[in-house]
Each structure stands twice: as C-alpha cells, then as structure tokens.
N, C-alpha and C positions, 0 to 999 in steps of 0.2 A: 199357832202351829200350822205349817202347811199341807194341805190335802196331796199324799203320792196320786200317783199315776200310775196306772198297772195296762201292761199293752193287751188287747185284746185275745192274743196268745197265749198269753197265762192266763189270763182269765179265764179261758175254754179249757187248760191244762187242769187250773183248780178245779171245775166242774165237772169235769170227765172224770177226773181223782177222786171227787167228792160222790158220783153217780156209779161209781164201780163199783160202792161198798165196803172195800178193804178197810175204810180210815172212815173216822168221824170227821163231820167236817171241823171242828174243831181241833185236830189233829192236822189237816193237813193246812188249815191257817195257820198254825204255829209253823208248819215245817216250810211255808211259802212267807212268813214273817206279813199276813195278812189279818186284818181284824175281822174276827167271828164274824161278824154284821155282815161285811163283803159278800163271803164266801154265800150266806145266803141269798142275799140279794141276788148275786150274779147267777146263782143256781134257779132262783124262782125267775129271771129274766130268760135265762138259759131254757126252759120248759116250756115257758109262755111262747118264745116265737121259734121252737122249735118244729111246728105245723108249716112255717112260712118258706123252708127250706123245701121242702115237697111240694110248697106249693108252686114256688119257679118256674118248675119244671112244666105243670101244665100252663100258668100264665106265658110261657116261652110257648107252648104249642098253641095258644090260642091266637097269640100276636102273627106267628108264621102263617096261620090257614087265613087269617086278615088279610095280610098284605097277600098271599096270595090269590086271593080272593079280590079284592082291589087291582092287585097286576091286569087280573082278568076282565076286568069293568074296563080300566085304560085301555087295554088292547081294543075291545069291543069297540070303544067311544071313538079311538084313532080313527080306525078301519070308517067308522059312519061318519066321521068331519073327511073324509078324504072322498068316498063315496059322494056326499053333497057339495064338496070342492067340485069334483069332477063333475055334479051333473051340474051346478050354476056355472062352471065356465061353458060349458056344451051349450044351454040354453041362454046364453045372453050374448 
C-alpha cells in the first residue's frame, strides 16, 4: 500500500483544528480522511518548531546589523586603500 501525501496546508489546517479544542483529534482525522498517528505527529512537530517562527525574526535583525556593520568596515577599509594609494603615488 502506498504512503498518501498530505500538502503542508493541510497539515497546518489539521493542527490548528486539532489546537482549537473544538474536536478530538481523532475526530478531525476521520473528518480530513487521515490516520490518528498523523494528526499526532504533525501536532508534536507543529509545537516543537513552533519557537523557530519567532525566532526569524530576530535571527533577520541580527544578520541586518551584520552586514550593516560590515558595510561599515568596507567603507572604512576603501577610504584607508585610497588614502595609502594617494600618498605612495605622491611619494614615489
């Protein structure tokens, strides 16, 4: 027998349906035509890297003040190769 495939859409549908409360999740695997098993699974994965979603957000603020940070270094480094360009052509 072959293993379905279920899009990640539903998957997140089942869990949210499943984390509302309304329905057991055994209810709402019957009413998605999904096996009990799933519905857990996907609900204990669902939880586990639900921290990782929040965490983006500052791993994105940490990478921006990098590079901006960086920018700044470059700018610096330009400015002193151009400085030392200018003063070995002056002195040679």
């Amino acid at each position: 027998m072959a293993r379905r495939r279920y899009t990640p859409k539903l998957k997140a549908q089942v869990v949210l349906e499943v984390l509302s409360g309304e329905k057991t999740p055994g209810q709402v695997a019957r009413a998605y035509g999904v096996h009990p098993n799933s519905v857990g699974l996907w609900k204990r994965r669902f939880v586990e890297r639900a921290p990782e979603i929040f965490a983006e957000e500052t791993t994105v603020n940490e990478y921006e003040r990098r590079i901006r940070d960086l920018e700044q270094l470059l700018g610096k480094k330009e400015v002193e190769i151009a400085l030392l360009k200018n003063f070995l052509g002056r002195s040679g």
